[in-house]
N, C-alpha and C positions, 0 to 999 in steps of 0.2 A: 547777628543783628538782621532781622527783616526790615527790610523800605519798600515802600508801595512806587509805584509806575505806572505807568497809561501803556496801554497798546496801541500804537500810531494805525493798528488795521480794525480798533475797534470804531474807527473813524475813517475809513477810507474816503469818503465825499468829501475832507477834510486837507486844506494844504498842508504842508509843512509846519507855518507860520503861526496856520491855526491849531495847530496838534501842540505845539510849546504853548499857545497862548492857554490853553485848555489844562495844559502841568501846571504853570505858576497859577491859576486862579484858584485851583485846586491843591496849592502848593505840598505837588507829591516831589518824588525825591528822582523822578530820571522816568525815562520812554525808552518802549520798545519800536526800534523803526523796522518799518517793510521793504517795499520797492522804491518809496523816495531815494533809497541809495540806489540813485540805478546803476552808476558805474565807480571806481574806485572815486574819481576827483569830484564827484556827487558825493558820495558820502564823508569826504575831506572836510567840505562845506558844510554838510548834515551835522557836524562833530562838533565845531567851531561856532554853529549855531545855538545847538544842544547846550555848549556851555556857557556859552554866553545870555542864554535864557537861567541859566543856574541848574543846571539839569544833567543827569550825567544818562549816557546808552548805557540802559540795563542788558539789551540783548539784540540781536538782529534778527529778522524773518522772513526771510526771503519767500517766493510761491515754489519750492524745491523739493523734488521727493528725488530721495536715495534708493536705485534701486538693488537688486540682488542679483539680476544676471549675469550669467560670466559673460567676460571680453565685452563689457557694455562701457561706452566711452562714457564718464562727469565731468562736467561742469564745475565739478567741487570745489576748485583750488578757487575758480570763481568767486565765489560763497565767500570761501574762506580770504579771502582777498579783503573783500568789500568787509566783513566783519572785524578783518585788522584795522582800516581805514577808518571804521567808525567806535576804534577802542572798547568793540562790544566784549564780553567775557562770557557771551553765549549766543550760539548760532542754533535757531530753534527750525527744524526742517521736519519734512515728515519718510516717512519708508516704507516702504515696498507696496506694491499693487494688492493683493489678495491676503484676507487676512492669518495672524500666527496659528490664531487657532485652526486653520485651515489647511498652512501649510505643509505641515509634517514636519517629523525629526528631520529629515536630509534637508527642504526647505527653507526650516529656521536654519540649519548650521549655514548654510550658500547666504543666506541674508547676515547674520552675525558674521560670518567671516570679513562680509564687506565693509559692513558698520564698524569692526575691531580697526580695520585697515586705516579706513578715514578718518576715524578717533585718533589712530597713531600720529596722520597728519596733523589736526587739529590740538593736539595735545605738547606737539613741539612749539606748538605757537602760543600756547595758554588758552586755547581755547575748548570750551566745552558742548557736547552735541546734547541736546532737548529733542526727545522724540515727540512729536505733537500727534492727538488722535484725529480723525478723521477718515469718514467714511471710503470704501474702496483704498485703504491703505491698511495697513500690518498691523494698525493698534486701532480697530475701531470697537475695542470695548475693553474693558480694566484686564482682563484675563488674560486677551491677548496681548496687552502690555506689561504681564509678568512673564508670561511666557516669554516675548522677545526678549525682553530684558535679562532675564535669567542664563540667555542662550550667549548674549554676547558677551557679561559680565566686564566690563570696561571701567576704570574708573572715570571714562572722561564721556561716557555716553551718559546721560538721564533722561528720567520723563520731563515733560511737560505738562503739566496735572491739571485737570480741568473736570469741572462737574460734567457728567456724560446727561444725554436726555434718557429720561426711562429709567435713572436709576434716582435711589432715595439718598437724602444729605450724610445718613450716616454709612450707606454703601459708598458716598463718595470718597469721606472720610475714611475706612473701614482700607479700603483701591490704597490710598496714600502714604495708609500706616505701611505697608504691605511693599508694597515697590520703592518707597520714599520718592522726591523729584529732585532737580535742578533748578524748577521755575516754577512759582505754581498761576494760572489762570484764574480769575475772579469774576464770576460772569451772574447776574440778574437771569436767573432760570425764564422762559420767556411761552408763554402759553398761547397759540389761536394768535401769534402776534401782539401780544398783550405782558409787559413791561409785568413781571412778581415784585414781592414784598424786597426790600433793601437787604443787604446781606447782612445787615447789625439783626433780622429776622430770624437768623440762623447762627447767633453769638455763639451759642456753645459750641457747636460744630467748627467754627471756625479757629474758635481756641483749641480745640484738639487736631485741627490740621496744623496750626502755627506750630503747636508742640510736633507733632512726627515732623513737620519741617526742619524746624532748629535741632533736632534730635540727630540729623544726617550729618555729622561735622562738625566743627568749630564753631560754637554759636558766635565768635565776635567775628564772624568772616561774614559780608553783607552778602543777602540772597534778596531775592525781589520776588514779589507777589503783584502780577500787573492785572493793571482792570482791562478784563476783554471784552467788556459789553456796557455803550452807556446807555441801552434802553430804551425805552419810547420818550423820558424827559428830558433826557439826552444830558446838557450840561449840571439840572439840579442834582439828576441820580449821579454821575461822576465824584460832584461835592458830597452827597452824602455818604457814598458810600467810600471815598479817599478818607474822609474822617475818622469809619470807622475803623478800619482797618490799620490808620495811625495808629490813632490809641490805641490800640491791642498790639501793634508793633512795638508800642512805646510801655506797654504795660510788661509784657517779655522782658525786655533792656533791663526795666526798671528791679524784674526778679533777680533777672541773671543777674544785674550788678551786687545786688545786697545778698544774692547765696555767694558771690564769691567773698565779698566782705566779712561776712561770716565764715569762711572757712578760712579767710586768713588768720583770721581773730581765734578760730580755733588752732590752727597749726602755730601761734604763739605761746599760744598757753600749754601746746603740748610741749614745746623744744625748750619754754622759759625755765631752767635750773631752779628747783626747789631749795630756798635757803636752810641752812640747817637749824638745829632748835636753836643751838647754844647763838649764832649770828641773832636770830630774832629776837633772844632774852635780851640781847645787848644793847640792840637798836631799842627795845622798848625801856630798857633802864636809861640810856642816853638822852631822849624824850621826856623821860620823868623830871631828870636831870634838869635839863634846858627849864622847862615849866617852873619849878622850885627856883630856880636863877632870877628867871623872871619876877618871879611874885617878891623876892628878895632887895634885887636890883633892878626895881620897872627901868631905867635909865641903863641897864646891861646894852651893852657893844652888841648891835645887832648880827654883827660880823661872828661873834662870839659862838650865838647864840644856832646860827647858821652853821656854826662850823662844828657843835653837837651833834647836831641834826644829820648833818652828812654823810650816806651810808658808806 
């Protein structure tokens, strides 16, 4: 099941207060928080607000990059502290200094080895790692995010999927089928500072990313697709495009429900016992039976008449 979320950083000039107030108007299903959690008993408070607005933490996101050099001290357990605190189910950080494509074989292996490690950590905790792109770090283009990806092979590391600048909607798509994510980003492409057309602008595409999405796992396991950009109209674009992206969450649901209904309905009719000929002549004489009774003695014992009838 996909649900839609705010990114509390696509609003940073924005409190707290006002990040929930921004979910329920646009009434999405949970936020991704930043550095408002700044310390565990900050984010205690974060949690408790969160719900109490009706909103659950889709994920946390700290300003955090994992790096790869050896004997290099983290912060990590940090992170992952503050992400138990806020009952997040994804800690979304970024990694390494220079990019995969860059690094080399020996390079990537010292960075995946690290990223395997940390996973291991976050993994006894239920939590899972979202590699985010970004310039001057390990994934600053689809390529080098298969590349890492492939290297570390983790179940508990994913991407963070986001439309890159410079590439086209169906290369985005195209990046997502290909690495799959953990989380995916939902951003208003944005020209010269100039707010593009609503992401309902790029339906089909995004119906083919919702599919490679649900396609990575258990479609009835909830994943979030957060809005990381409100735009230049700031709270209209948020409304409109939390809309859209409902309803195509809610058009999903609505298939998956009825292919599984349908394959129940099929695996009944496979296992239901075929009666044999002679049981069916029987039932259909019995039937006849009953009919004739009736037309005989319209005032016949309904009880009677019921108890022909009964296979």
């Amino acid at each position: 099941m996909i649900r839609v979320a705010l990114s509390s950083i696509a609003c940073l000039n924005r409190s707290p207060a006002e990040a929930l107030r921004l979910v329920a108007a646009a009434r999405l299903d949970g936020i991704e928080w930043g550095e408002a959690a700044d310390d565990p008993r900050g984010a205690e408070a974060l949690l408790m607000d969160t719900l109490r607005a009706g909103a659950t933490v889709a994920s946390f996101a700290p300003i955090f990059r994992l790096h790869g050099e050896s004997g290099a001290i983290y912060p990590f357990e940090h992170q992952l502290e503050r992400a138990l605190r806020l009952q997040a189910p994804i800690l979304r950080v970024y990694a390494g200094t220079v990019s995969a494509c860059r690094l080399g074989a020996e390079g990537r292996a010292l960075l995946a080895d690290e990223l395997r490690r940390l996973a291991d950590l976050a993994a006894r905790r239920g939590v899972t790692l979202c590699l985010s792109f970004g310039k001057n770090t390990s994934l600053d283009s689809y390529e080098s995010a298969l590349l890492l990806l492939d290297a570390v092979n983790h179940p508990f590391v994913r991407l963070a999927w986001e439309p890159l600048p410079g590439s086209s909607e169906a290369e985005a798509s195209a990046a997502l089928e290909a690495a799959g994510a953990g989380i995916l980003l939902a951003k208003r492409r944005e020209r010269s500072g100039v707010c593009r057309e609503p992401l309902a602008a790029e339906a089909a595409e995004w119906r083919r990313r919702f599919a490679a999405f649900l396609s990575g796992g258990d479609p009835k396991m909830s994943r979030f697709v957060l809005l990381g950009s409100l735009g230049a109209s700031s709270e209209g674009a948020l409304t409109e495009d939390a809309a859209f992206l409902s309803g195509l969450a809610a058009e999903f649901e609505a298939e998956r429900v009825a292919a599984e209904a349908d394959a129940r309905a099929a695996s009944r009719r496979t296992l239901a016992p075929e009666r044999p000929p002679e049981l069916r002549r029987c039932r259909e004489s019995s039937a006849v039976t009953a009919g004739f009774a009736a037309q005989i003695w319209p005032a016949a014992d309904s009880a009677f008449v019921a108890a022909v009838n009964a296979p």
